[in-house]
N, C-alpha and C positions, 0 to 999 in steps of 0.2 A: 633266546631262551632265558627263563624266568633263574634267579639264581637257587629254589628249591625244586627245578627239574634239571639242571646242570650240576645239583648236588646229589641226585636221585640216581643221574647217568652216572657218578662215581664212584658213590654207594654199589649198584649192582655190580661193577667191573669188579672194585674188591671183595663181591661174595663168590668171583669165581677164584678155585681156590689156588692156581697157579699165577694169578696176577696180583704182583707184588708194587709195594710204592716202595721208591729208592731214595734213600736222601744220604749226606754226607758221613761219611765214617772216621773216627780215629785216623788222623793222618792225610786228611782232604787235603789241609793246604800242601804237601809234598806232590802229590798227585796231582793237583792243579800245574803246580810249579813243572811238573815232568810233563805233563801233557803239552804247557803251552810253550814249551821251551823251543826255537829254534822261531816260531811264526811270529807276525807281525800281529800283534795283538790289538786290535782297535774294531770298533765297529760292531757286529754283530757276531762275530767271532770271539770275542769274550766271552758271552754265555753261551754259548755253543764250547766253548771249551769249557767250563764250569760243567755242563752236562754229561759232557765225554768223561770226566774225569770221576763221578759220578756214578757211571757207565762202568768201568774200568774199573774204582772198586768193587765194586757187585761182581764182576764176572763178563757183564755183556762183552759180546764179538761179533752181534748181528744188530743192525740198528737201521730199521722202517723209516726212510726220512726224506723226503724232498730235496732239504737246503745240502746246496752242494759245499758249504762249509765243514759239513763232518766227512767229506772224504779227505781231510787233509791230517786227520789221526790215522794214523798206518794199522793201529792193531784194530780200529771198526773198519769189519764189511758192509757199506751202505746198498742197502736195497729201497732204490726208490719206487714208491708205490705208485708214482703218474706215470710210468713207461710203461 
Protein backbone atom coordinates (compact mmCIF):
# COMPACT_ATOMS: atom_id res chain seq x y z
CA UNK A 1 0.00 0.00 0.00
CA UNK A 2 1.05 3.20 -1.44
CA UNK A 3 1.67 5.79 1.54
CA UNK A 4 -1.34 8.29 0.11
CA UNK A 5 -3.75 5.15 0.24
CA UNK A 6 -2.49 4.14 3.83
CA UNK A 7 -3.11 7.92 4.64
CA UNK A 8 -6.55 7.89 2.85
CA UNK A 9 -7.44 4.60 5.05
CA UNK A 10 -6.63 6.92 8.23
CA UNK A 11 -8.27 9.76 7.11
CA UNK A 12 -11.61 7.96 6.58
CA UNK A 13 -11.33 6.11 10.17
CA UNK A 14 -11.03 9.65 11.74
CA UNK A 15 -14.17 10.99 9.78
CA UNK A 16 -16.13 8.43 11.73
CA UNK A 17 -16.94 10.37 14.45
CA UNK A 18 -16.58 7.82 17.46
CA UNK A 19 -12.93 6.99 16.47
CA UNK A 20 -10.54 8.81 18.39
CA UNK A 21 -6.47 8.99 18.08
CA UNK A 22 -4.94 8.69 21.54
CA UNK A 23 -1.59 9.93 22.48
CA UNK A 24 0.10 10.67 25.81
CA UNK A 25 -1.35 13.04 28.36
CA UNK A 26 -0.17 15.17 31.45
CA UNK A 27 1.29 12.50 33.53
CA UNK A 28 2.39 9.64 31.01
CA UNK A 29 5.65 9.14 32.42
CA UNK A 30 3.74 8.08 36.15
CA UNK A 31 1.46 5.91 34.24
CA UNK A 32 4.09 4.32 32.27
CA UNK A 33 6.12 3.79 35.54
CA UNK A 34 2.71 2.22 37.26
CA UNK A 35 1.95 0.17 34.34
CA UNK A 36 5.44 -1.38 33.99
CA UNK A 37 5.98 -1.85 37.40
CA UNK A 38 6.46 -5.44 38.87
CA UNK A 39 7.30 -6.94 34.95
CA UNK A 40 10.43 -7.76 33.38
CA UNK A 41 10.74 -5.05 30.92
CA UNK A 42 12.76 -5.98 27.79
CA UNK A 43 11.88 -6.87 24.35
CA UNK A 44 8.64 -6.10 22.87
CA UNK A 45 7.04 -5.54 25.95
CA UNK A 46 8.35 -2.16 26.34
CA UNK A 47 5.96 -0.78 23.83
CA UNK A 48 3.35 -2.70 24.50
CA UNK A 49 3.54 -1.24 27.90
CA UNK A 50 4.03 2.37 26.50
CA UNK A 51 0.66 1.62 24.73
CA UNK A 52 -1.24 0.13 27.66
CA UNK A 53 -0.32 3.07 29.48
CA UNK A 54 -1.71 5.09 26.87
CA UNK A 55 -4.81 2.93 26.91
CA UNK A 56 -5.25 3.49 30.64
CA UNK A 57 -5.14 7.24 30.43
CA UNK A 58 -8.02 7.45 27.95
CA UNK A 59 -10.19 5.19 29.76
CA UNK A 60 -9.74 2.02 27.62
CA UNK A 61 -10.72 -1.51 29.50
CA UNK A 62 -11.25 -3.42 26.18
CA UNK A 63 -8.32 -3.95 23.90
CA UNK A 64 -8.66 -5.95 20.26
CA UNK A 65 -5.07 -7.49 20.18
CA UNK A 66 -3.51 -10.67 19.14
CA UNK A 67 -0.10 -10.28 21.01
CA UNK A 68 -0.43 -12.05 24.22
CA UNK A 69 1.94 -9.31 25.94
CA UNK A 70 -1.19 -7.15 26.77
CA UNK A 71 -2.78 -9.74 28.85
CA UNK A 72 -0.12 -9.12 31.40
CA UNK A 73 -1.85 -5.48 32.37
CA UNK A 74 -4.65 -6.75 34.78
CA UNK A 75 -7.01 -3.64 34.24
CA UNK A 76 -7.04 -4.62 30.03
CA UNK A 77 -9.57 -7.13 28.87
CA UNK A 78 -7.91 -8.71 25.85
CA UNK A 79 -9.97 -9.86 23.18
CA UNK A 80 -8.24 -11.59 20.63
CA UNK A 81 -9.54 -11.30 17.18
CA UNK A 82 -7.88 -14.77 15.54
CA UNK A 83 -9.79 -17.15 17.94
Amino acid sequence: MSLGEAAANVQALFAIPHCLALGEDEGFWTEYLRVAQGLAMRGNLAPAAHLAAVLRQNGAVKLSMHDKDFRKFDFLQVIDPMR
